[in-house]
C-alpha positions, 0 to 999 in steps of 0.5 A: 561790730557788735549789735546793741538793743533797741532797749539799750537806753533803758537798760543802762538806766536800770544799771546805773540806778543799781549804783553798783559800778565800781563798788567794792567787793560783796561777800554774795556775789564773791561767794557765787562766783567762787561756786561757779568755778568750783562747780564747773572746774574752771579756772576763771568765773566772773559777776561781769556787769556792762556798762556803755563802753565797758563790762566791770567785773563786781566778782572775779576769781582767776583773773586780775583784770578789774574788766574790758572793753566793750567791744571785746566783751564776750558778755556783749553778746551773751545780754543780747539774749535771755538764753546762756551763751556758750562758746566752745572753742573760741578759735573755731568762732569767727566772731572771736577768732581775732578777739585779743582775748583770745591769745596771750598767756589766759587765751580764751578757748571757752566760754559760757555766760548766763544773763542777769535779767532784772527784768524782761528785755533788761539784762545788765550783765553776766555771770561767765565762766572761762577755760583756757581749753575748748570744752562742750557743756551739757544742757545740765550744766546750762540749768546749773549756770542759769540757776546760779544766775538767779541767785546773783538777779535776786540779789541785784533786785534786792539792791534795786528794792532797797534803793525805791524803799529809800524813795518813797513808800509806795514802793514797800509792797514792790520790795516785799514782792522782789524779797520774795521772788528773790527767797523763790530764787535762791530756794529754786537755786539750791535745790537744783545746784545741791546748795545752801547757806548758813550763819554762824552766831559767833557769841552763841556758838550756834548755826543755822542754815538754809533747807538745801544744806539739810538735803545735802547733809541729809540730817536736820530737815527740820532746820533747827539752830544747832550748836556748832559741837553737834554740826562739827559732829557731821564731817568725816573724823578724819576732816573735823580736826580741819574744819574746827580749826578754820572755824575758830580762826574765823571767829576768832579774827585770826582767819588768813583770807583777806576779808575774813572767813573760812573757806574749805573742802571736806567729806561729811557723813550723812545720816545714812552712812554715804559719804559727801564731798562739800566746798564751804565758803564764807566771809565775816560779819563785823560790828561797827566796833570791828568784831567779828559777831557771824560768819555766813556763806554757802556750801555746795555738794561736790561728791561728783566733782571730787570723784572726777578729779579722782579718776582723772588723777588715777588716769593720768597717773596710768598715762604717765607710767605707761608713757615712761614704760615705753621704750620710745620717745613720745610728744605731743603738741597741740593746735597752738604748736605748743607742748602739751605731752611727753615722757622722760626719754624724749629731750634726750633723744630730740637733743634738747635740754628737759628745761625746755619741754613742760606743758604749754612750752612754745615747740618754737624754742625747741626747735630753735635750739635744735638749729642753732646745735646743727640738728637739721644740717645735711638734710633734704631740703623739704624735711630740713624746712618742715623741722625748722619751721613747722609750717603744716603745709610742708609736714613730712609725717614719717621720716629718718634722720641722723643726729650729729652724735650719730644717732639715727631717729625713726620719727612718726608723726600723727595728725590729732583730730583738736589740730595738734600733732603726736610725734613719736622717736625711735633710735634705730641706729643699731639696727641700721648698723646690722643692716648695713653690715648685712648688706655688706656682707652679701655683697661681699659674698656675691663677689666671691662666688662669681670669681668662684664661677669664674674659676671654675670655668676656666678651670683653676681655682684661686686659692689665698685671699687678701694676704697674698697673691693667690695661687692658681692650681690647674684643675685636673680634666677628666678624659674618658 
């Protein structure tokens, strides 16, 4: 059961004085939660704020849930501590082993939450990332959730300002103290994280933007406004065609996102000649007409990610051709008895249909089908147990057995230090043919050389073979 603070009356006082609960979504807080996944490289991040008996997600990307439980909130534990909490592998952790969470189609493997800390000892939720994999992070990578934290803290201590600007003004000098703390926060945020924000005047054609998008274009430190032909002039040729393209559909109205905006990935071309990759990601402002009159959101520096990606795609493409190249069949299954690698030959060697291996295919349904087409008949018991079932206990790690087609299957198996298993299959069936026909044939030639002995030692020798009968032909003795 999970520990609650001895605060906690006070912070769910905070939280509800927030008035955020359940309000619609915010272009800041979606853009954040957008760069925490883009910056990380996950498939899920979340703006998670918990209340007495559940967490609500404000911001989400990657999940539909609009939030859960309490009591299986992994962002339950990460506000019991000002540090960020991090979960390598789910599974491995007793405290979320049983975690429904945990299992499912987005079964939870990693976790790592940052907390917002509105004031010390208050902290109302999480900004968390998730991974359906387990992974390490890096102390870097810890700084980096954390500062992208802050910029969501600065924006709730903004929201708590105005709201006692509203009350009485007593508060103004509070509000100006939180404004600025929370412009220390985002400066901070940018420089560490390679980020800034900018705004689009839509009747003036202009933009401006923040010291942490010059430092990442490496061009107008001086952070002059710029009209929007010069700021285009920045991306690579080859990319501005693109950027214009969304920009003017943004400002236009005719943008494809559900709120308006544009969003993309594209290479700038700093002063210097290297080359940057940016995620760009912003949302419109309206009149109260409806029109569009800005556009303004945040740019984040990606060249790393961008070139993992890259290499991770020039590898697995060396994977992929050097597991075609070979002349056996390969799979792999993973800690959940799940497909997670195999190359072209395999279905047809296992007797499966290719329909049934792709990644994260249940190994359960291949061996369904394996049984129910005799795969495993007249097999010793153990083996036909370990084939049909799975079960680790019974595993059998190198073994042969013959299909029903005839073909006869060396398998190996190895163990995989993430609790998966490697299995690879050989058809060894002519070279079993060749060395059953050998053994034959030895046999047989044993048997003729000891009627040969035979003969001679009762001195004839048999002529003929299985034709007709043989003749007997006395052998001559020599007298002397």
């Amino acid at each position: 059961m999970l520990a609650v603070a001895s605060n906690e009356a006070d912070r769910l006082a905070a939280l509800r004085h927030l008035a955020i609960m359940d309000t619609p979504n915010e272009a800041h807080f979606d853009a954040v939660c957008r760069l925490a996944r883009d910056l990380f490289s996950v498939p899920i991040a979340l703006v998670s704020l918990v209340d007495e008996d559940r967490q609500w997600f404000k911001a989400k990307c990657g999940i539909d849930l609009d939030g859960t439980e309490r009591s299986i909130a992994f962002c339950s534990y990460t506000i019991g501590s000002d540090e960020v909490f991090v979960v390598d592998d789910a599974t491995r952790d007793r405290r979320f082993a049983a975690n429904p969470l945990v299992h499912g189609e987005q079964a939870i493997r990693f976790y790592a939450g940052a907390p917002l800390i509105l004031r010390p000892g208050i902290r109302v939720g999480a900004l968390c990332i998730k991974d359906t994999v387990a992974r390490s992070f890096s102390p870097e990578q810890v700084r980096q959730l954390r500062d992208l934290a802050e910029i969501l803290v600065a924006h709730l201590r903004l929201r708590e300002a105005q709201k006692g600007q509203e009350v009485e003004i007593a508060e103004r000098m509070s509000v100006e103290r939180r404004l600025l703390a929370a412009n220390e926060f985002q400066a901070i945020a940018e420089e560490t994280a390679r980020l800034g924000h900018w705004r689009i005047d839509v009747a003036n054609r202009t933009i401006e933007w923040s010291a942490g998008i010059a430092s990442v274009f490496g061009r107008n430190p001086e952070l002059h406004v710029l009209d929007l032909e010069e700021h285009l002039d920045f991306y690579h040729p080859d990319d501005r065609a693109a950027v214009r393209e969304r920009m003017e559909a943004a400002m236009a109205d005719r943008s494809a996102l559900p709120r308006g905006g544009y969003d993309h990935r594209s290479r700038v071309l700093r002063r210097d000649g290297e080359v940057r990759y940016v995620s760009v990601c912003g949302v419109a402002e309206r009149d109260e007409a409806g029109r569009v009159i800005s556009l303004h959101g945040v740019c984040l520096d990606v060249t790393d990610l961008a070139r993992s990606e890259r290499e991770l795609r020039d590898t697995g493409a060396l994977l992929r051709a050097t597991l075609e190249a070979m002349d056996q069949g390969l799979l792999m299954t993973d800690a959940d008895d799940r497909v997670r690698v195999h190359n072209g030959r395999v279905a047809a060697m296992m007797g499966v249909p290719e329909s049934l291996l792709y990644d994260g295919a249940p190994f359960q349904a291949v061996r369904r089908h394996q049984l129910e087409n005799g795969e495993f008949v007249h097999l010793p018991d153990r083996l036909r147990r370990w084939l049909e079932s799975g079960e680790p206990d019974l595993r059998v790690d190198n073994y042969e057995r013959q299909r029903p087609n005839g073909t006869i299957l060396e398998v190996r198996t190895l163990p995989v230090t993430t609790g998966g298993v490697v299995r690879t299959f050989t058809d060894v069936t002519t070279r079993r043919s060749a060395e059953r026909a050998l053994r034959e044939s030895e046999a047989h030639l044993r048997v003729s050389e000891e009627r040969l002995a035979l003969a001679l030692d009762s001195g004839e020798v048999w002529i003929g073979g299985e034709a007709g009968p043989p003749a007997i032909i006395k052998a001559a003795r020599c007298h002397h």
